[in-house]
C-alpha positions as CSV (number, residue, x, y, z in Angstrom):
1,X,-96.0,29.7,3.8
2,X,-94.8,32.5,1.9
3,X,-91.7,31.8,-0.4
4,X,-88.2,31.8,0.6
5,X,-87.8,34.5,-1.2
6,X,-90.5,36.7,0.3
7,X,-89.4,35.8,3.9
8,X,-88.3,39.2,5.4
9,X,-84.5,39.7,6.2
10,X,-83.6,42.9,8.0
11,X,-80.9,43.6,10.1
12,X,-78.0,41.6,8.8
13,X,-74.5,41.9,10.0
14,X,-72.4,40.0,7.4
15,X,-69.1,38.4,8.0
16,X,-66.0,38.9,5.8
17,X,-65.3,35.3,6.2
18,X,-68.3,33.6,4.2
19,X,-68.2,31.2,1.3
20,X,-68.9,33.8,-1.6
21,X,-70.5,30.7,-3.3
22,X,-72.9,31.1,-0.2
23,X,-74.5,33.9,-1.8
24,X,-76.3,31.8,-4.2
25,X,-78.1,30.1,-0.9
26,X,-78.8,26.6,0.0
27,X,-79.0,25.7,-3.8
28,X,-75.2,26.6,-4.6
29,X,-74.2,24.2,-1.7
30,X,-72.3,21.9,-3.9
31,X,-70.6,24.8,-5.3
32,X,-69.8,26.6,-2.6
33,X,-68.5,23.4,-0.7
34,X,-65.7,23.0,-3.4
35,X,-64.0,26.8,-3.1
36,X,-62.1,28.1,-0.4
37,X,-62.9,30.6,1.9
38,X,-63.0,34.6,1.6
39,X,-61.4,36.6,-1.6
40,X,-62.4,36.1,-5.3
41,X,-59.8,34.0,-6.2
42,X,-59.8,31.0,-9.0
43,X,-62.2,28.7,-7.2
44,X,-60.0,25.8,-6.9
45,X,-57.9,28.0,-4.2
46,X,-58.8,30.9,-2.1
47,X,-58.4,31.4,1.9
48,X,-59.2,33.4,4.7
49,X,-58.5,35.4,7.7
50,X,-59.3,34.1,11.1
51,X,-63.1,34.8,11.9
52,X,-64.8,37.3,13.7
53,X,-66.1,35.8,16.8
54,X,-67.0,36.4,20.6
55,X,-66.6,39.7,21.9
56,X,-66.3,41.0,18.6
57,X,-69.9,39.3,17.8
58,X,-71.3,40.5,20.4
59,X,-70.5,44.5,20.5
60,X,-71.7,44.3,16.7
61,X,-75.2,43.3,17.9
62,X,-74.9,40.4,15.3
63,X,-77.7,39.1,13.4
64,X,-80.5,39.2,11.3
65,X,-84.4,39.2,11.4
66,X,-85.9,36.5,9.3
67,X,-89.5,35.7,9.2
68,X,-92.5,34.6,7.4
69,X,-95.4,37.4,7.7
70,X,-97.7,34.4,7.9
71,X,-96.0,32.8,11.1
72,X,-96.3,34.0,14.2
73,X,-92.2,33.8,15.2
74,X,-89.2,34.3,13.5
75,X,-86.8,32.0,12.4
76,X,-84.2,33.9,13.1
77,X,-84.0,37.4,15.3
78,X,-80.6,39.3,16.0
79,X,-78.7,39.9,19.5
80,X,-79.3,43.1,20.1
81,X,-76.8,45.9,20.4
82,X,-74.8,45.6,23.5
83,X,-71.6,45.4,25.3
84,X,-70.7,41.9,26.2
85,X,-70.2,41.0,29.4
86,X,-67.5,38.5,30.7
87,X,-68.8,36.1,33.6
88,X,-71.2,33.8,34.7
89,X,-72.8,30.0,33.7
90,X,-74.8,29.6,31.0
91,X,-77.4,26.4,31.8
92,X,-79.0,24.2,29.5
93,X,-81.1,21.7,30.6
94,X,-81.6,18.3,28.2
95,X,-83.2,14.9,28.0
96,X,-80.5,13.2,26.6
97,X,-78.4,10.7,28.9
98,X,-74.2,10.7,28.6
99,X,-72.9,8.3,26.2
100,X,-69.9,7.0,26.1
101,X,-67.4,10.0,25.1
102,X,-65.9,8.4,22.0
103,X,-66.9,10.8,18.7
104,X,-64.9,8.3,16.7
105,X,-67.2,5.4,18.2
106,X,-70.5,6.9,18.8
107,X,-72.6,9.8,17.0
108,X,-75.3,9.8,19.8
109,X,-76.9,13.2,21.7
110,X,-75.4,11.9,24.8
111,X,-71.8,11.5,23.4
112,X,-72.1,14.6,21.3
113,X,-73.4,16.7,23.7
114,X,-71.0,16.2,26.3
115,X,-67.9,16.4,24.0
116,X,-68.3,19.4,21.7
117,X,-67.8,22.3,23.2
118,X,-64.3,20.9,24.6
119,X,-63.6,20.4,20.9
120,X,-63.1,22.2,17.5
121,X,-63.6,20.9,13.7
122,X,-61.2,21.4,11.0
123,X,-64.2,23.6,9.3
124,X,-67.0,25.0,10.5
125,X,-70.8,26.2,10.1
126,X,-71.5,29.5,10.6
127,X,-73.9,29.2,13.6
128,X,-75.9,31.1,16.8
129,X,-77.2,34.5,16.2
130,X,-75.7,35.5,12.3
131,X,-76.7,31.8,10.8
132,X,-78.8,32.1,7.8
133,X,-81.3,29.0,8.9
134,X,-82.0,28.8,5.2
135,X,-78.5,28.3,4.4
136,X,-75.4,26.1,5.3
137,X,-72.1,28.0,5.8
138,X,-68.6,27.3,5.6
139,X,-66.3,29.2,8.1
140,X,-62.5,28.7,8.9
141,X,-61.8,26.8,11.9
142,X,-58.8,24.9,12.8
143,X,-58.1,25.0,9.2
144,X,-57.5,28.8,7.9
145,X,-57.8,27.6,4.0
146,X,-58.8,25.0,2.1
147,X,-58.1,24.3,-1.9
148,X,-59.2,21.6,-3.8
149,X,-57.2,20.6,-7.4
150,X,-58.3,21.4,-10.2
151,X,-59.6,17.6,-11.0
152,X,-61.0,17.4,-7.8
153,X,-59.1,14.6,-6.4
154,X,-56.8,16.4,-3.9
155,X,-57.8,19.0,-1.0
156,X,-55.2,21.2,1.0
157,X,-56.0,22.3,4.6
158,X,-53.5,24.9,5.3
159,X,-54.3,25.0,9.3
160,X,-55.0,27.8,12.0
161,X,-51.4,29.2,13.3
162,X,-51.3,29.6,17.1
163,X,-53.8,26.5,18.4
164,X,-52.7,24.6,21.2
165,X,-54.7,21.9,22.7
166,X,-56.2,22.5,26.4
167,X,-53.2,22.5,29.1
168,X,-54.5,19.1,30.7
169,X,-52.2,16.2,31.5
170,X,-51.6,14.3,29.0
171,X,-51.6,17.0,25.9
172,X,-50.3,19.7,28.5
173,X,-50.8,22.7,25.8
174,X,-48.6,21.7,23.3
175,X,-49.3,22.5,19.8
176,X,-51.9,21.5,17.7
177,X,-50.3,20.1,14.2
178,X,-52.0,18.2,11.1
179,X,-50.4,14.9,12.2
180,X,-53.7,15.1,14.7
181,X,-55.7,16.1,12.1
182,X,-54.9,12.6,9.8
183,X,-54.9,10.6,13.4
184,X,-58.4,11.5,14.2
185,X,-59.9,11.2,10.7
186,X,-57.8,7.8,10.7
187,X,-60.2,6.7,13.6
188,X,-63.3,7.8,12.2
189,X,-62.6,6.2,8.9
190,X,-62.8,3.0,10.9
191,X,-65.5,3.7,13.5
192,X,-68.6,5.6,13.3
193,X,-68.3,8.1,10.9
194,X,-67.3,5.5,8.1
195,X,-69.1,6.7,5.5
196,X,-67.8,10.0,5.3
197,X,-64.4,8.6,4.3
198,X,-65.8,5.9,1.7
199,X,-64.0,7.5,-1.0
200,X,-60.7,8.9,0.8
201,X,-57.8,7.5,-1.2
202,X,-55.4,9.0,1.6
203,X,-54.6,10.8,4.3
204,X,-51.4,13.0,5.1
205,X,-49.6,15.6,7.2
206,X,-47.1,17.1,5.0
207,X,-45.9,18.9,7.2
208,X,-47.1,20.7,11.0
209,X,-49.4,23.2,9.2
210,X,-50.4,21.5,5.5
211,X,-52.6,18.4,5.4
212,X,-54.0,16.6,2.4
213,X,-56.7,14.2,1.5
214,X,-56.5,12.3,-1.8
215,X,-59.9,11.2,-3.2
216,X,-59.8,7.4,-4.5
217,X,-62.5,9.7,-7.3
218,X,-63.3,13.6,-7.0
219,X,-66.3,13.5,-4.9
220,X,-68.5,17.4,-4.6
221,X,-69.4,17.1,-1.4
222,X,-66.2,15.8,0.6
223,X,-65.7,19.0,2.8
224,X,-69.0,19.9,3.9
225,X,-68.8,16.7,6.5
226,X,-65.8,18.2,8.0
227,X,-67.8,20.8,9.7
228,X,-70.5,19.0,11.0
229,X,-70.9,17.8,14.9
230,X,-70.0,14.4,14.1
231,X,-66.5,15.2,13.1
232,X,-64.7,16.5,15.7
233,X,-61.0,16.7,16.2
234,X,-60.3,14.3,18.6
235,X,-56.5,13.9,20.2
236,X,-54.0,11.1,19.7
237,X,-52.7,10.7,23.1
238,X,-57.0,9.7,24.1
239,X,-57.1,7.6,21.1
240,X,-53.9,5.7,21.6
241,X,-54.5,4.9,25.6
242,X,-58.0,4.5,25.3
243,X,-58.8,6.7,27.7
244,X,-60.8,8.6,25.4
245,X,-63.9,6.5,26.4
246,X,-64.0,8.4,29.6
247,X,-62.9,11.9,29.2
248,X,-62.4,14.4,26.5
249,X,-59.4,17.2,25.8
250,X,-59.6,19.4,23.3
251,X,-58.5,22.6,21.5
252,X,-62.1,24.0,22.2
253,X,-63.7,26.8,24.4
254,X,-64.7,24.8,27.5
255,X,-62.9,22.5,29.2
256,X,-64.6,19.2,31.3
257,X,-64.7,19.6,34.4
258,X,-66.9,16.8,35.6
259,X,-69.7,14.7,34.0
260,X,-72.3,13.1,36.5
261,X,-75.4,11.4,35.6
262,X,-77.4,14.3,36.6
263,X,-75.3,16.9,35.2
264,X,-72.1,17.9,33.1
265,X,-69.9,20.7,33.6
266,X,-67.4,23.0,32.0
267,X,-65.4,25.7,32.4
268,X,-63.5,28.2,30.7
269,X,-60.7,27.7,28.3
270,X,-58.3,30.3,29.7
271,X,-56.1,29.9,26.9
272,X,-58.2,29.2,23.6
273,X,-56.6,30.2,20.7
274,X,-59.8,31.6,18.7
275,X,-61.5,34.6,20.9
276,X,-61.8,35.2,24.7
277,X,-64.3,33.3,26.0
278,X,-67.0,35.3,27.7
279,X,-68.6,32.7,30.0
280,X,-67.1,30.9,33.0
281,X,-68.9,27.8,32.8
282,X,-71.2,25.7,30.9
283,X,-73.7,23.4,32.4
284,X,-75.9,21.2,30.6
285,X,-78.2,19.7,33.1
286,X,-79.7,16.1,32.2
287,X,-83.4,15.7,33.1
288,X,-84.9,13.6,30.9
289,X,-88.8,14.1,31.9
290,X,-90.1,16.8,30.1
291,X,-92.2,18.8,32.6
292,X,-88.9,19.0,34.9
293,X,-87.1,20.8,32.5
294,X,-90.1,22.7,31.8
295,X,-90.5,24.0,35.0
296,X,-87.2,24.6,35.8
297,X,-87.1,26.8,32.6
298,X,-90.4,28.5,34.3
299,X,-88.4,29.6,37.4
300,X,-85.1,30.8,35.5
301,X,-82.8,28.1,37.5
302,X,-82.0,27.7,33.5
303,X,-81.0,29.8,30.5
304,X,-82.3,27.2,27.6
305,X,-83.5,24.0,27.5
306,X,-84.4,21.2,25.1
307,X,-87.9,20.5,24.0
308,X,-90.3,22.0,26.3
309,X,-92.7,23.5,23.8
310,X,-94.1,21.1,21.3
311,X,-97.4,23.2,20.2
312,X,-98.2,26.5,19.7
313,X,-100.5,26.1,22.5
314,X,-97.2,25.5,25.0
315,X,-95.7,28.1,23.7
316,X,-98.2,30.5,24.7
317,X,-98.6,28.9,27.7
318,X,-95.0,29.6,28.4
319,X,-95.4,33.3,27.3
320,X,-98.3,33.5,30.0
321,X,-95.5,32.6,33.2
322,X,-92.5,34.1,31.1
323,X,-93.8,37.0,28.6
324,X,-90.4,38.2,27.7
325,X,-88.3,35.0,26.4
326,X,-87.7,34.9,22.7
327,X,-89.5,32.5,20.4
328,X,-87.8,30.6,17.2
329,X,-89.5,28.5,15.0
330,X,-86.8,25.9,13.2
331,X,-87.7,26.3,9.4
332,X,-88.8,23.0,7.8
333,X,-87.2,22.1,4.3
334,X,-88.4,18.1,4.8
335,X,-90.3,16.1,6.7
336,X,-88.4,13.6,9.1
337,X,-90.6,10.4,9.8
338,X,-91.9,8.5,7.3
339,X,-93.9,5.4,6.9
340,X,-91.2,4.0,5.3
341,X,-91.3,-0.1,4.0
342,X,-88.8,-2.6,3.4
343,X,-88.8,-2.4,0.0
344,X,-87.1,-5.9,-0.8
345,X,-90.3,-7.4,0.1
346,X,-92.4,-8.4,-2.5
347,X,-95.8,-6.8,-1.3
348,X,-94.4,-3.3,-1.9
349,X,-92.5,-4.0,-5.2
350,X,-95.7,-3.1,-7.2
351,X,-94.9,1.0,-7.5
352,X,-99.2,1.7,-7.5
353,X,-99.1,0.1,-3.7
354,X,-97.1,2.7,-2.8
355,X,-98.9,5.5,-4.6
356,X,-102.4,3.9,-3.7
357,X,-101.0,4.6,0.3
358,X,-99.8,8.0,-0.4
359,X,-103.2,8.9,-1.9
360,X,-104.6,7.4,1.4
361,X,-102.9,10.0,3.8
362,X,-105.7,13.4,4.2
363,X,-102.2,15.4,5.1
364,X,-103.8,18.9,5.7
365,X,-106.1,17.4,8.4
366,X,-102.8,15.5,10.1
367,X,-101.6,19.0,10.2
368,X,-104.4,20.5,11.4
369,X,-104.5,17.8,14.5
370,X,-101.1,17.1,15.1
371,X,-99.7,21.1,15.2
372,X,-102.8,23.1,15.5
373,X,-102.1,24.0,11.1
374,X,-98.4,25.0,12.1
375,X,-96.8,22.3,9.9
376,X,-95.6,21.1,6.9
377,X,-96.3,18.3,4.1
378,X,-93.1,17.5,2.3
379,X,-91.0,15.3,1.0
380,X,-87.8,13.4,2.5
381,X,-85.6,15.6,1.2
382,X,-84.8,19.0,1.8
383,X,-86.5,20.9,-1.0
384,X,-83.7,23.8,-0.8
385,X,-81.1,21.7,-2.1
386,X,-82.6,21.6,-5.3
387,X,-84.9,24.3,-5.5
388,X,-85.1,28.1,-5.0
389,X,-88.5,28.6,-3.7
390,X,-90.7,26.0,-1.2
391,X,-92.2,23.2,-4.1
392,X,-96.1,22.7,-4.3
393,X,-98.0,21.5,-7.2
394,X,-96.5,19.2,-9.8
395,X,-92.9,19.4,-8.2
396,X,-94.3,17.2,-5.6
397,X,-95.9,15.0,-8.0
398,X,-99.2,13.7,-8.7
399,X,-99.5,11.0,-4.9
400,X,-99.4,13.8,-3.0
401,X,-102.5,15.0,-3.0
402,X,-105.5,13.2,-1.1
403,X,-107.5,10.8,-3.1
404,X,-108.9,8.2,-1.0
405,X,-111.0,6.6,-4.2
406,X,-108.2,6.8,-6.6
407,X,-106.3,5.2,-3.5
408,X,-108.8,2.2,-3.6
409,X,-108.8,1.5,-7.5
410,X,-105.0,1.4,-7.6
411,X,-105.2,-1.2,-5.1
412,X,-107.5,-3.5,-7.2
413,X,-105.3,-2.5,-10.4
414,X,-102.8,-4.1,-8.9
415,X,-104.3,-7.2,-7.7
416,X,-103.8,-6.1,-3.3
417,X,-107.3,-6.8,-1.5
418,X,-107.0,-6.2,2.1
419,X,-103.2,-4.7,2.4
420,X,-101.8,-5.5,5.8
421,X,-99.1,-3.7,7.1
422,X,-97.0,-5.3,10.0
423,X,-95.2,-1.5,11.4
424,X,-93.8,-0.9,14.7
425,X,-92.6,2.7,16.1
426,X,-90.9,4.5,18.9
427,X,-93.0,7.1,21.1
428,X,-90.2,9.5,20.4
429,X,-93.2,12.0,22.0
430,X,-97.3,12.2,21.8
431,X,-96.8,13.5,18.0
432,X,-95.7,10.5,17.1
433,X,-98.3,8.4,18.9
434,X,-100.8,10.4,17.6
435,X,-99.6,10.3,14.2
436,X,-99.3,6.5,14.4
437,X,-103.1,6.4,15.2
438,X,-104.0,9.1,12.7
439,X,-102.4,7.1,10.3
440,X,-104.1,4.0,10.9
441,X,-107.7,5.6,11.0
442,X,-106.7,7.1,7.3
443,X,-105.4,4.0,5.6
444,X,-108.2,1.8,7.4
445,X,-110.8,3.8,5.3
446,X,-109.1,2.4,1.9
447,X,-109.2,-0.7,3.2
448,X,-105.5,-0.9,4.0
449,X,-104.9,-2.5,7.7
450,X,-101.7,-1.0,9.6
451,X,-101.0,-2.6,12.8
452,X,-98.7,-0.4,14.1
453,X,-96.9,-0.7,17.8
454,X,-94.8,0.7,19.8
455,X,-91.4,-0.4,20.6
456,X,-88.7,0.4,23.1
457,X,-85.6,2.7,21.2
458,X,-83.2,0.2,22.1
459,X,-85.3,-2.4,19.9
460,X,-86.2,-0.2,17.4
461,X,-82.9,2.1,16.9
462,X,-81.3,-1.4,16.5
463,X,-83.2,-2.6,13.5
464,X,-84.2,0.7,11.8
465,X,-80.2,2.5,11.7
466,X,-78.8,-1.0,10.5
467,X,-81.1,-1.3,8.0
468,X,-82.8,-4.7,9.6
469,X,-86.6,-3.5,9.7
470,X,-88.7,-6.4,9.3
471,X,-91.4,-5.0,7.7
472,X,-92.5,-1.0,8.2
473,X,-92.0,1.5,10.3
474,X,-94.6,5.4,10.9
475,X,-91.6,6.4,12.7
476,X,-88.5,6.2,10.0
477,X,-86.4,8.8,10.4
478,X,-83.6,9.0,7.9
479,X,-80.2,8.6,8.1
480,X,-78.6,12.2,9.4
481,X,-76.5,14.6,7.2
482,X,-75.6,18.2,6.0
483,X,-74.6,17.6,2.2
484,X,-76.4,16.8,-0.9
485,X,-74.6,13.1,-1.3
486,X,-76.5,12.3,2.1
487,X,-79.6,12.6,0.6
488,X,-78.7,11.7,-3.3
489,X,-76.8,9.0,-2.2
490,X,-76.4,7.5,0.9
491,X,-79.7,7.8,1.2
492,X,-80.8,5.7,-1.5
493,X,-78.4,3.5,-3.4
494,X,-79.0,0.3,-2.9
495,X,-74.9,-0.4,-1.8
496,X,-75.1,2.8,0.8
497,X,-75.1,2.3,5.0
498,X,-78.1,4.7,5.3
499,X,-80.2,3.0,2.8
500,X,-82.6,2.2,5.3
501,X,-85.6,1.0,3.5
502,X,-83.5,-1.2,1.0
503,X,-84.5,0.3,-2.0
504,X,-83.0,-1.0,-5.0
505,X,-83.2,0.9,-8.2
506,X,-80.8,0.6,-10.9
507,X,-81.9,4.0,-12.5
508,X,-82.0,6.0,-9.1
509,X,-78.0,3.8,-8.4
510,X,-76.7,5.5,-12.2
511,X,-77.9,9.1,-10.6
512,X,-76.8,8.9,-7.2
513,X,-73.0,7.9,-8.3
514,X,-73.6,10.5,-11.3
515,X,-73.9,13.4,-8.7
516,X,-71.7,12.2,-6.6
517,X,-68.9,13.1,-8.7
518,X,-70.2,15.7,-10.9
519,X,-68.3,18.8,-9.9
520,X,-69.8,21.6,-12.4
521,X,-73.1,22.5,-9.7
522,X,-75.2,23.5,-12.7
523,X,-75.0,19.9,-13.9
524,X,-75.7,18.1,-10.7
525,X,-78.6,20.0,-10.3
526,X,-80.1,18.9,-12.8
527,X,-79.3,15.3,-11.7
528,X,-80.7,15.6,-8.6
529,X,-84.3,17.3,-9.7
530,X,-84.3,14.2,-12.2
531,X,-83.7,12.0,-9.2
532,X,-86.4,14.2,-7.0
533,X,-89.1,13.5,-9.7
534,X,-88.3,10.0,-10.1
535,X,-88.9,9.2,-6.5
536,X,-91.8,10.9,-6.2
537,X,-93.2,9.1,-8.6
538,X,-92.1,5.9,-7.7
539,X,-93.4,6.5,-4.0
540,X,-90.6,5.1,-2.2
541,X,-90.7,7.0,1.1
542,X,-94.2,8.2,2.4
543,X,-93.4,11.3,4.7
544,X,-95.8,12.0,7.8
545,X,-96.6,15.9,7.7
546,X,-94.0,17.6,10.2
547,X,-95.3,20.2,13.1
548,X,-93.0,23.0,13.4
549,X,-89.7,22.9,16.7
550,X,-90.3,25.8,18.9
551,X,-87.5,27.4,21.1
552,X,-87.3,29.4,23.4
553,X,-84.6,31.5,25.1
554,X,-84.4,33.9,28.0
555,X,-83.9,37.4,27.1
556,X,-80.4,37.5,28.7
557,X,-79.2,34.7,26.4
558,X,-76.5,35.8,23.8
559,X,-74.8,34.2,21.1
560,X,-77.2,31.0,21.2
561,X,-79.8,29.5,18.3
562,X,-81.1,26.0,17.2
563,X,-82.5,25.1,14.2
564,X,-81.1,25.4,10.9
565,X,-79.0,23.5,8.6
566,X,-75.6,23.6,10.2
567,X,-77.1,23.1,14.0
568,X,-79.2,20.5,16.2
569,X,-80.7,22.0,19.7
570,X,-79.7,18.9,21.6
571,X,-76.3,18.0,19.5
572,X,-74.2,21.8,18.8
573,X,-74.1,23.6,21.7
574,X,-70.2,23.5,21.3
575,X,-70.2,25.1,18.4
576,X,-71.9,28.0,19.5
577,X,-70.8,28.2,23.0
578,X,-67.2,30.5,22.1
579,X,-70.0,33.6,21.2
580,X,-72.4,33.4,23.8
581,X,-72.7,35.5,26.6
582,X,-75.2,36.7,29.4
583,X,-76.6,39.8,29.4
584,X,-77.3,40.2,32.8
């Protein structure tokens, strides 16, 4: 792949609104995640102006061409010029089933899904057709300003004037005021989203427009959270009935209208305080086998859908009954699954039985077999976080290459004849079956015996997300997030809730509360390439080489992208669904 700094960019539209930390890219995250938004203010306090979306978007032809010369799609491509149109139903189709409604209870695609685009965030990512995939943005949202102190224990929210909440028994349109700001992140801090808040000292509305957080220790990352899907503002009347298990009001673009097992729909927020909404409805239609939603994609009885290209060859077979949909490939910064082990046991505490595995693992030919050479080898995490252009060479480290002999004499160095690993996995899709059985063939020829099976999610979701693996797993993906600390820290210290694999390392626990708190950005990135290197040498997560995501989109589809940093394809339609529009 050519380097991020070689992928063309033509086209761009820019908004006034962006971080102006976001100009150093993915890299100046930490940074940019402590300033407010819009002028060139002292950094500690800045603010914006509402943001330009819908209409406005739209007759803009907003967006920006991005792609590798040595891909065969974009990652991004603009809308083109156009006048928007008001009217009709845009119709996704998905796999996922409804969950139960509660955001504060439940992060899953079928709670998520369903709720977000009747909701808004305090922040939010810049998303649809102007994201940068390569970079996560801060926007205004139901906040217009944010400010952080000076010793970065204290953040001010100065919130959106005019936002009422949809004008639906029992919030009736009545004004949207931080007191439900400090209620909803009162629930989270409690329920699902726990984490987030593990440093929160307090929480308060000073008054209808100001709230403030008080850190119990000034923590770089705190906002960046706040604009993700998982953090939605959720109403007090809901929370304090309970009825919020069942149904969802919101301040957001669409409103509920019904949710059935086979489908959920919305309409139109007549009254939402951001933009006019161009669409009358939403409908996300919930198929879960995959050729259904392919074929009804094929027909046009729906504008988008989830998953129904996994190759290159499915794209192309698409092209052949549809030649004129758009085609977006979802740039890959890390690899999600891993063969990741239990590292408390004792037959993986010897650091050359790791290494000796990842010298097992002939990536190029997974890649090859697996996505047809559209793929990736890299590491857990995302390698624009710390670094400018894509790593190869010695920033991966010296166990990523393929070495099947030096694989075998690290074994006998360290004592291990005939390695037996007890893994299971879920079939999230033939990619991982067929990785699961590439894997096996590859570490069988060192000698190294992985009986891997399959598992039902319900089994396996329970043991891998609470940390309770027995042994191994060629499916491990890792615990989800937008902002450095996920990776640097929650990831991996040995006290953290999505420190899956139990690793316990006092050097890589000094580092990962080091960056946690280190606000100068210069200085924490220096932390974390420390903590990079360290963990590749060490071995302690073995990635699986990573196809790349394929979408597709009719032609008369506006407003709408997956992929990227901010977004999920089958998680944040409600964050885009305010801009999007049908051009037919």
């Amino acid at each position: 792949m050519a380097e991020l700094g070689e992928i063309v960019r033509a086209g761009f539209v820019p908004r006034r609104q962006l971080l102006r930390a976001a100009a150093l890219g993915s890299a100046g995250l930490a940074a940019a995640a402590l300033l407010g938004c819009g002028d060139e203010g002292d950094d500690a306090a800045s603010s914006a102006s509402a943001p330009v979306t819908g209409a406005a978007q739209a007759a803009a032809g907003v967006g920006q061409l991005i792609k590798d010369p040595n891909l065969p799609y974009p990652y991004q491509f603009p809308d083109p010029p156009g006048t928007p149109k008001s009217g009709g139903t845009l119709r996704f189709i998905s796999g996922y089933d409804i969950s139960v409604f509660d955001p504060t209870k439940s992060s899953a695609g079928g709670t998520l899904q369903v709720t977000n685009p009747v909701y808004n965030r305090l922040l939010g990512f810049v998303t649809g057709a102007k994201m940068d995939p390569f970079k996560l943005e801060l926007e205004p949202e139901l906040a217009k300003s944010w400010e952080r102190s000076p010793d970065g224990m204290t953040f001010k929210f100065t919130l959106t004037p005019g936002v009422r909440w949809q004008n639906i028994a029992p919030l009736n349109g009545r004004a949207f005021v931080a007191e439900d700001v400090r209620v909803a992140y009162e629930a989270y801090r409690t329920g699902a989203q726990a984490s987030y808040f593990t440093n929160v000292d307090t929480i308060k509305a000073v008054d209808e427009a100001t709230l403030t957080v008080t850190m119990k220790r000034p923590v770089a990352d705190f906002v960046v959270p706040l604009a993700g899907r998982y953090l939605p503002i959720v109403p007090r009347e809901l929370l304090d009935d309970g009825s919020i298990a069942k149904k969802a009001i919101g301040t957001g673009p669409m409103i509920l209208d019904s949710a059935e097992a086979s489908a959920v729909l919305f309409k139109r927020n007549p009254d939402y305080w951001a933009t006019k909404v161009l669409l009358d409805g939403f409908e996300i239609r919930i198929t879960p086998d995959a050729a259904a939603r392919l074929a009804a994609y094929r027909a046009g009885q729906v504008d988008y859908a989830y998953r129904i290209t996994e190759t290159l060859t499915d794209v192309k077979n698409v092209l052949k009954t549809n030649p004129d949909v758009q085609v977006q490939l979802t740039p890959l910064v890390s690899n999600t699954f891993a063969l990741a082990l239990n590292l408390s046991l004792p037959k993986y505490s010897d650091e050359r039985v790791r290494q000796a595995i990842s010298l097992a693992i002939d990536r190029p030919t997974m890649i090859n077999i697996l996505a047809e050479g559209l793929g990736k080898s890299l590491p857990t995490t995302p390698w624009d976080l710390l670094f400018d252009k894509e790593p190869s060479g010695a920033e991966l480290g010296r166990w990523w290459r393929y070495a099947p002999d030096e694989s075998k004499q690290l074994l006998r160095a360290a004592g291990v004849d005939g390695l037996k690993i007890n893994s299971t996995y879920y079939a999230y899709g033939p990619y991982n079956t067929r990785a699961s059985e590439i894997l096996t063939d590859q570490l069988r020829a060192v000698g190294i015996e992985l009986s891997d099976r399959s598992v039902d999610y319900t089994q396996f979701n329970s043991q891998w997300t609470t940390g309770k693996l027995a042994e191994a797993t060629t499916s491990g993906w890792q615990a989800a997030g937008y902002d450095h600390d996920n990776y640097f820290y929650n990831q991996v210290h040995s006290t953290a809730p999505g420190n899956r694999i139990k690793l316990n390392d006092a050097q890589m626990d000094k580092w990962a509360e080091q960056q946690q708190v280190q606000l100068n950005p210069t200085e924490r990135r220096a932390i974390h390439r420390k903590m990079w290197d360290y963990e590749l040498e060490k071995v302690f997560r073995i990635t699986s080489p990573l196809g790349f995501n394929f979408q597709t989109y009719h032609p008369w589809v506006r407003g709408i992208r997956s992929g990227g940093r901010g977004t999920s394809v089958s998680y944040d339609e409600g964050a885009m669904i305010e801009s999007a529009w049908l051009d037919k």
